[in-house]
C-alpha positions as CSV (number, residue, x, y, z in Angstrom):
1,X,94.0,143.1,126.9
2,X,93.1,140.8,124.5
3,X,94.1,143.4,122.0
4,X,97.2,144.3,123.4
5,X,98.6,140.7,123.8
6,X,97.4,139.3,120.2
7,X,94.8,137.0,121.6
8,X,92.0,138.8,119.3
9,X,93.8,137.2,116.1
10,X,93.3,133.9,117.7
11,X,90.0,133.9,119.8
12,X,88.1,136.2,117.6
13,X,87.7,133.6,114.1
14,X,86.7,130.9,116.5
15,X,84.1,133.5,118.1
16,X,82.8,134.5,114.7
17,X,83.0,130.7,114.0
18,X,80.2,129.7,116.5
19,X,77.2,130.3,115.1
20,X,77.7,128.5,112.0
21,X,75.7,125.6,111.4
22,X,76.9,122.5,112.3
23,X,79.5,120.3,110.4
24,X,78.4,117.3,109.0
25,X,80.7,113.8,109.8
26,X,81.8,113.8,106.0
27,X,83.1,117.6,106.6
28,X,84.7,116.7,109.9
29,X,86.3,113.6,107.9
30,X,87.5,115.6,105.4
31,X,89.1,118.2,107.6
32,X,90.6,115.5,109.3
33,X,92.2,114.8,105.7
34,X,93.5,118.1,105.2
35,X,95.1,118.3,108.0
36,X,96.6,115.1,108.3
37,X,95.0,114.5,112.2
38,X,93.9,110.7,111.0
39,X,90.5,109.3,111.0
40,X,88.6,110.8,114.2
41,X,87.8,108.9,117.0
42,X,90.7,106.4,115.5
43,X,91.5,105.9,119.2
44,X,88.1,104.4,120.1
45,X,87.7,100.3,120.1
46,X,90.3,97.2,120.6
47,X,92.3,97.9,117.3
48,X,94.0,101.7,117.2
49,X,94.7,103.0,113.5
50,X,96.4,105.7,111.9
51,X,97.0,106.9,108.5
52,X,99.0,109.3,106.7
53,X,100.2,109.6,102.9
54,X,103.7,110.8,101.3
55,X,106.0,110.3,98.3
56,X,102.4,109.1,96.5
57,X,102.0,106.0,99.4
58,X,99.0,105.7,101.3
59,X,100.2,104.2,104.7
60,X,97.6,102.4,107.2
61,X,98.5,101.2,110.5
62,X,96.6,99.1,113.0
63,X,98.1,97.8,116.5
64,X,95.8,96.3,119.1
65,X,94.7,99.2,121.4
66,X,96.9,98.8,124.4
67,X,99.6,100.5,126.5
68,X,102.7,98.8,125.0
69,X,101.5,97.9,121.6
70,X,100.2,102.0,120.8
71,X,103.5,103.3,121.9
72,X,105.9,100.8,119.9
73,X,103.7,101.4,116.8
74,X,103.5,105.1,117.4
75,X,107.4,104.8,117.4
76,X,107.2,102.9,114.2
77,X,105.0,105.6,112.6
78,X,107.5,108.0,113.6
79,X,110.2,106.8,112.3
80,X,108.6,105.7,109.3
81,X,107.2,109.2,108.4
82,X,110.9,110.7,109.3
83,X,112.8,108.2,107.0
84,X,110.5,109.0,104.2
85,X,110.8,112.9,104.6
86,X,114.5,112.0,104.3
87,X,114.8,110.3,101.4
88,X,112.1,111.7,99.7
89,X,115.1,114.3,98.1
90,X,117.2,111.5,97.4
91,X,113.8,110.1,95.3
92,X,113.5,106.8,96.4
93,X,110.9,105.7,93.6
94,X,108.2,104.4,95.8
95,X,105.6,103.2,93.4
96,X,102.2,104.5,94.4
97,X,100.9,102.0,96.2
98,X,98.1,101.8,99.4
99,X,100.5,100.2,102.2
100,X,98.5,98.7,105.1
101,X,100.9,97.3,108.0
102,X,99.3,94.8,111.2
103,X,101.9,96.2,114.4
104,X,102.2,93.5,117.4
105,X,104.5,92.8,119.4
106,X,107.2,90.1,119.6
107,X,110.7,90.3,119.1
108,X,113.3,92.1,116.6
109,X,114.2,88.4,115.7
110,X,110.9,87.8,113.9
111,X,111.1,89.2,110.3
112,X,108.7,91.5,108.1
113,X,106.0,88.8,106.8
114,X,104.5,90.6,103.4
115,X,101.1,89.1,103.3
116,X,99.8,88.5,99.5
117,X,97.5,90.6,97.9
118,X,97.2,92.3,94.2
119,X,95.7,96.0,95.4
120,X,97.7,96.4,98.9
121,X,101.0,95.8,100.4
122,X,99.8,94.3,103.2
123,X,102.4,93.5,105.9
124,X,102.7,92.3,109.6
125,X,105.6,93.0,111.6
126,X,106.5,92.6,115.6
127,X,108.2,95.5,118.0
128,X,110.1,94.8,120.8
129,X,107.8,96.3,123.4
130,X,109.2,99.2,125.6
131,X,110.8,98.5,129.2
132,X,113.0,101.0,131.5
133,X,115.6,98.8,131.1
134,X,115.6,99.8,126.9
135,X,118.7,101.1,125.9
136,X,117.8,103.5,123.1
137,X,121.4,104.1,122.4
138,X,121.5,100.1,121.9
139,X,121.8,99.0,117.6
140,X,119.3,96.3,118.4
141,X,116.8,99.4,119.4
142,X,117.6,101.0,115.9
143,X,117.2,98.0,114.1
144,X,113.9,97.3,115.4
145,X,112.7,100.3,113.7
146,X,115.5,100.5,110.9
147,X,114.9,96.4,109.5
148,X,110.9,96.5,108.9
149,X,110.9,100.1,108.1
150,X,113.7,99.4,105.0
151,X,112.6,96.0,104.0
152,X,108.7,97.6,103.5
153,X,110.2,100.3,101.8
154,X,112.2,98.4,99.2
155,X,109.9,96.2,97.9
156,X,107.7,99.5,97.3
157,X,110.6,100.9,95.5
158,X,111.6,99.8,91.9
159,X,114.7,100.8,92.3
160,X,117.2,98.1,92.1
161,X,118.1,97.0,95.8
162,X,121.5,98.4,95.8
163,X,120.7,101.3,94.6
164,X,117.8,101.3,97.5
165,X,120.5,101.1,99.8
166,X,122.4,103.1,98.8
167,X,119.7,105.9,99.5
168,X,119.5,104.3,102.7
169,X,122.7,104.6,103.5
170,X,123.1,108.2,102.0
171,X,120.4,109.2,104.6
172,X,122.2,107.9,107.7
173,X,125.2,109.3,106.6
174,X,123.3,112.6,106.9
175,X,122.2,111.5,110.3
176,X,119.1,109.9,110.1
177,X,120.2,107.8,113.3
178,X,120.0,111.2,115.2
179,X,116.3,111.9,114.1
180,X,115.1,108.5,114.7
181,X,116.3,108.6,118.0
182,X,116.9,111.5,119.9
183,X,118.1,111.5,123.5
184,X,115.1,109.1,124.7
185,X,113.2,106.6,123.3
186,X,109.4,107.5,122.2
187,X,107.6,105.5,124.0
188,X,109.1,107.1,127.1
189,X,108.7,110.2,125.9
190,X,104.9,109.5,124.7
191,X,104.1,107.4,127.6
192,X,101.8,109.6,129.6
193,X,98.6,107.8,130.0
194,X,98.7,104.9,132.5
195,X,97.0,101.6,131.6
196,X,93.5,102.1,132.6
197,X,93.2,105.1,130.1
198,X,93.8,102.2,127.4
199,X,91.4,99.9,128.8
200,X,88.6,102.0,128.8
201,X,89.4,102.8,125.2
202,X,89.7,99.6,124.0
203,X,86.1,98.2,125.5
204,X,84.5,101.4,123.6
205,X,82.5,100.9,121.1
206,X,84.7,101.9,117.8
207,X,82.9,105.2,116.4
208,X,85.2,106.6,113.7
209,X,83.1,109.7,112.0
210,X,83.0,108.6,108.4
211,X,83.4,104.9,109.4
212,X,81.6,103.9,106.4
213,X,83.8,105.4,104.1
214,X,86.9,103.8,103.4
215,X,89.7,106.8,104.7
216,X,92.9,107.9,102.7
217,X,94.8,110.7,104.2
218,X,96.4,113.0,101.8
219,X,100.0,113.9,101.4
220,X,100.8,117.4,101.9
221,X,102.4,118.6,98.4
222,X,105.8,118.5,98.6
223,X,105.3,114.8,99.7
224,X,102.9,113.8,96.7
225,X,103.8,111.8,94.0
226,X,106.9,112.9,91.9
227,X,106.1,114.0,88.4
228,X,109.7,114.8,87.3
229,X,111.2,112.2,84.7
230,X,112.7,108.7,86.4
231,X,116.2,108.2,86.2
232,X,117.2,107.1,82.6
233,X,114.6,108.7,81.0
234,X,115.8,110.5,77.7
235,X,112.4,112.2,75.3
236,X,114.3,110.5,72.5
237,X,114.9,106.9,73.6
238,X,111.0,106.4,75.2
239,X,110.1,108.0,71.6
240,X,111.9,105.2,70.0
241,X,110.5,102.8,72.3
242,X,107.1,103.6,71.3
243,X,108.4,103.0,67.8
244,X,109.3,99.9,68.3
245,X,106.3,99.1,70.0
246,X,104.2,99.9,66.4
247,X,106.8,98.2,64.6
248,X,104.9,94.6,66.2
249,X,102.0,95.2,64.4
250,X,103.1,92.7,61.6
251,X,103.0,90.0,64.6
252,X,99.1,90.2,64.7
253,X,98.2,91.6,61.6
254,X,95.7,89.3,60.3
255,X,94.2,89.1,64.2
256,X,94.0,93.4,64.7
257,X,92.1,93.2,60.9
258,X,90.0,90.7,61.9
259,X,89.3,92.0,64.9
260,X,88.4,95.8,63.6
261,X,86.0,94.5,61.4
262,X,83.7,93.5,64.7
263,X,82.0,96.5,66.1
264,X,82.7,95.1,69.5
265,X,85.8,95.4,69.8
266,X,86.0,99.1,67.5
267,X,83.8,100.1,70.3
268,X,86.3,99.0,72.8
269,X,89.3,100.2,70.9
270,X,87.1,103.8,71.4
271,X,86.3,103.5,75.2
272,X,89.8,102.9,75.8
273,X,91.1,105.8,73.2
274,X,89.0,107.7,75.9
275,X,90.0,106.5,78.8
276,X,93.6,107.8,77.6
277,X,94.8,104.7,75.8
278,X,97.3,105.0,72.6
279,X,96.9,103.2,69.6
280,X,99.9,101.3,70.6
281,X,98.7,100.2,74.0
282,X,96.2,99.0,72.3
283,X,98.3,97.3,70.0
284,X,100.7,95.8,72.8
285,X,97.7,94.4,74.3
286,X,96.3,92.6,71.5
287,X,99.7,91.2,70.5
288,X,100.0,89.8,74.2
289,X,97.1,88.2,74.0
290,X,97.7,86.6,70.5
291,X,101.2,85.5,71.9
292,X,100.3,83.8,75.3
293,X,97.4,81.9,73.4
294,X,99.9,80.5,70.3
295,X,102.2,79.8,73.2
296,X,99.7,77.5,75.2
297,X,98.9,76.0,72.1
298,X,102.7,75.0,71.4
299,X,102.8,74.1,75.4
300,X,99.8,71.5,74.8
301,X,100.9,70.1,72.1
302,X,104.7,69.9,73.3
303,X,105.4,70.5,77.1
304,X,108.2,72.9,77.7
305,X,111.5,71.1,79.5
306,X,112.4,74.4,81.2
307,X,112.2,78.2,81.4
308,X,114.5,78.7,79.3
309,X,112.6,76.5,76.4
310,X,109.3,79.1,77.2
311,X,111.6,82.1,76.7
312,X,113.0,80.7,73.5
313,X,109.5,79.4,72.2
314,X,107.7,82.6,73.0
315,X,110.1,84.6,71.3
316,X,110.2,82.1,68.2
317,X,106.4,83.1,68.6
318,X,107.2,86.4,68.1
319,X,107.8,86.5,64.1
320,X,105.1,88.1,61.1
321,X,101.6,86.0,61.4
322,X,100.7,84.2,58.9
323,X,97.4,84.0,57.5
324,X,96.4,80.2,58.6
325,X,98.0,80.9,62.4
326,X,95.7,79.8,65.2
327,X,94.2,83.0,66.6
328,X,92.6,84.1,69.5
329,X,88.5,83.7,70.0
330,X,87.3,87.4,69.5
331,X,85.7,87.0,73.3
332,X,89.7,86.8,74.1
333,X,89.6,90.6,73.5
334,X,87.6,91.9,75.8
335,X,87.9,95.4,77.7
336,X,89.0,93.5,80.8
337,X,91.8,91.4,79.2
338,X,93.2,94.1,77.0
339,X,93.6,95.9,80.2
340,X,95.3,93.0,82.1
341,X,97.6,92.2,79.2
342,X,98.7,95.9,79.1
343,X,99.3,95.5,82.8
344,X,101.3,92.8,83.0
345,X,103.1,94.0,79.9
346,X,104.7,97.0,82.8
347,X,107.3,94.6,84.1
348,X,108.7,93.8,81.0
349,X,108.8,97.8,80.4
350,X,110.3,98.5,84.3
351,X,113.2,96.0,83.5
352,X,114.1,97.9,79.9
353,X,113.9,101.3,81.9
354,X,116.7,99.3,84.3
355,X,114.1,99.1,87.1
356,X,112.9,96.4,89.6
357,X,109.4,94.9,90.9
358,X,110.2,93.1,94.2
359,X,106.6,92.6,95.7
360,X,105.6,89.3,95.7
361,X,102.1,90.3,93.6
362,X,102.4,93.2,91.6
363,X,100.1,96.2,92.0
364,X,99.5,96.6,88.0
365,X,97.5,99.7,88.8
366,X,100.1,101.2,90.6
367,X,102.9,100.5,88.1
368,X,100.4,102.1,85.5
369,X,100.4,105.2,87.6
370,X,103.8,105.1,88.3
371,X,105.1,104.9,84.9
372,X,102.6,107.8,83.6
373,X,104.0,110.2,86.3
374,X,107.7,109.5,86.0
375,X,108.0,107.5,82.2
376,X,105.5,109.9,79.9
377,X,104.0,106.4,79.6
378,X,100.1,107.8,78.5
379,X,101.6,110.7,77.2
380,X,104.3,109.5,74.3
381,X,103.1,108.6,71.1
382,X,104.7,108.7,67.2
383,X,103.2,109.0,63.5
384,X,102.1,105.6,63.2
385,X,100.1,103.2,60.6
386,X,96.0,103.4,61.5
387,X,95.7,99.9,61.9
388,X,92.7,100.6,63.7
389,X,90.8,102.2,61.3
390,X,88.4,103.9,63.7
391,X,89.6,107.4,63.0
């Protein structure tokens, strides 16, 4: 019979499967990656979490582990993992950032609160909980998904915001509306567990396998990060970019050949050369450095009456050093500031590109990656002066 129906193809693996030895939690945790299921056991504890990745973000959700507050951020998963899909062809230009989100419950009146933080883009939002009087036809039910869901997402875009919403708009023209909604709401749909079901879950003991492993679900290819050029981007133009970038080198020439005659820093000037630096990341780095420090000397001695004064001191700054200029303490070039100046050298290189940061604390390390994969940005280089000397 089992023959006859097809069941063999299906029963027979797990049959053959059953006297293998045992899985350990890190190779249950890594299925559980594969195939996008979440972290398991996820479900167990006060606080419910899921994750799930796409268009390069890492996503992580946590509601409190109750009836009303599962199902409305259920429905915000959902329609935050179908608006993606959507505009993932219209390439929205997430930047690759770990996105961690705190669901509760309130009202649609309360707005998207983006919480500080360097490394995530931490954010708490409120749902309107579900009733059988909800109206999912209603455009305050949309915009209870439709407001967090596209403020997050545009400040992880660098995009310009019009341009953002354009996308936006592009995707509900192509009816988005229709997939975020269809015919009843989800928590009606999903609500099939009564309330007791959700206390005993959340007076369990949490017991995620892997729990002391920090858990990143993986996006399924087509949903990984882009690696096709950004928009603007033209071989000849970045070349010329990176030729103007060597072209500085006058700006802290005494500085880079005092500085390559200590073999702490020619050793760092290696390591980094390893770690896929060019000569002129190095060289943007050092002449970041050497400009913010002349800068806060200028401030000190003469306090600045407004921004615009900074701007047009720092770029005064920015003329052929002279031999007797104030310079830098070598311990000013460290590994660990070279790298932070190249980093917060990337929104000055997003704005020439025609590109926007709107977090409110950039994610330098995601920018990095960003610009690599869409910008050629470890990958360019020109003919170039060995102001290095290291080879």
């Amino acid at each position: 019979m089992y023959a006859r129906t097809g069941l063999d193809a299906l029963i027979q693996p797990l049959l053959e499967g059953a006297n293998e030895a045992a899985r350990s939690e890190a190779e249950w945790t890594q299925m559980a990656v594969r195939s996008g299921c979440g972290q398991p056991f996820a479900d167990a504890g006060p606080q419910r979490t899921y994750h799930w990745a796409a268009a390069g973000t890492t996503w992580q959700v946590e509601c409190e582990n109750t009836r009303h507050a599962v199902l409305a951020c259920e429905r915000f998963i959902a329609a935050a993992q179908i608006l993606i899909a959507e505009l993932v062809p219209l390439d929205p230009l997430l930047q690759p950032a770990h996105i961690h989100i705190d669901v509760r419950l309130g009202t649609h009146a309360q707005q998207p609160q983006q919480l500080p933080d360097n490394n995530t883009s931490r954010w708490q939002i409120h749902l309107e909980p579900w009733h059988n009087e909800t109206d999912a036809h209603d455009p305050v039910y949309l915009a209870d998904l439709a407001v967090p869901l596209t403020t997050i997402l545009m400040t992880e875009s660098l995009l310009p915001q019009e341009q953002f919403t354009q996308k936006v708009r592009t995707a509900f023209e192509q009816g988005l509306s229709h997939k975020l909604i269809t015919g009843r709401p989800y928590d009606e749909l999903a609500d099939l567990l009564p309330d007791d079901h959700y206390r005993q879950l959340f007076h369990l003991e949490p017991s995620r396998l892997g729990g002391a492993v920090p858990f990143r679900a993986a996006a399924h290819q087509t949903l990984s990060l882009p690696h096709t050029p950004g928009p603007r981007y033209d071989e000849a133009s970045a070349t010329d970019a990176v030729r103007r970038r060597y072209e500085a080198l006058p700006i802290v020439r005494h500085t880079m050949k005092r500085l390559t005659a200590t073999p702490s820093f020619r050793a760092t000037a290696l390591a980094l050369r390893a770690d896929g630096w060019r000569d002129w990341h190095i060289l943007t780095a050092v002449t970041n450095i050497a400009i913010n420090h002349r800068l806060s000397l200028e401030m000190t001695a003469a306090p600045a009456t407004s921004r615009q004064d900074v701007t047009r001191r720092a770029a005064a700054l920015r003329r052929p050093e002279a031999a007797d200029d104030p310079a830098p303490p070598d311990d000013a070039f460290t590994a660990a500031a070279l790298k932070q100046a190249l980093a917060t050298s990337t929104l000055s290189t997003l704005q020439s590109l025609g590109l926007e940061h709107h977090r409110q604390t950039p994610n330098f390390p995601a920018l990095l990656e960003f610009l690599g994969a869409r910008y050629a940005y470890w990958t360019l280089d020109t003919p170039h002066e060995d102001f290095l000397g290291i080879g």
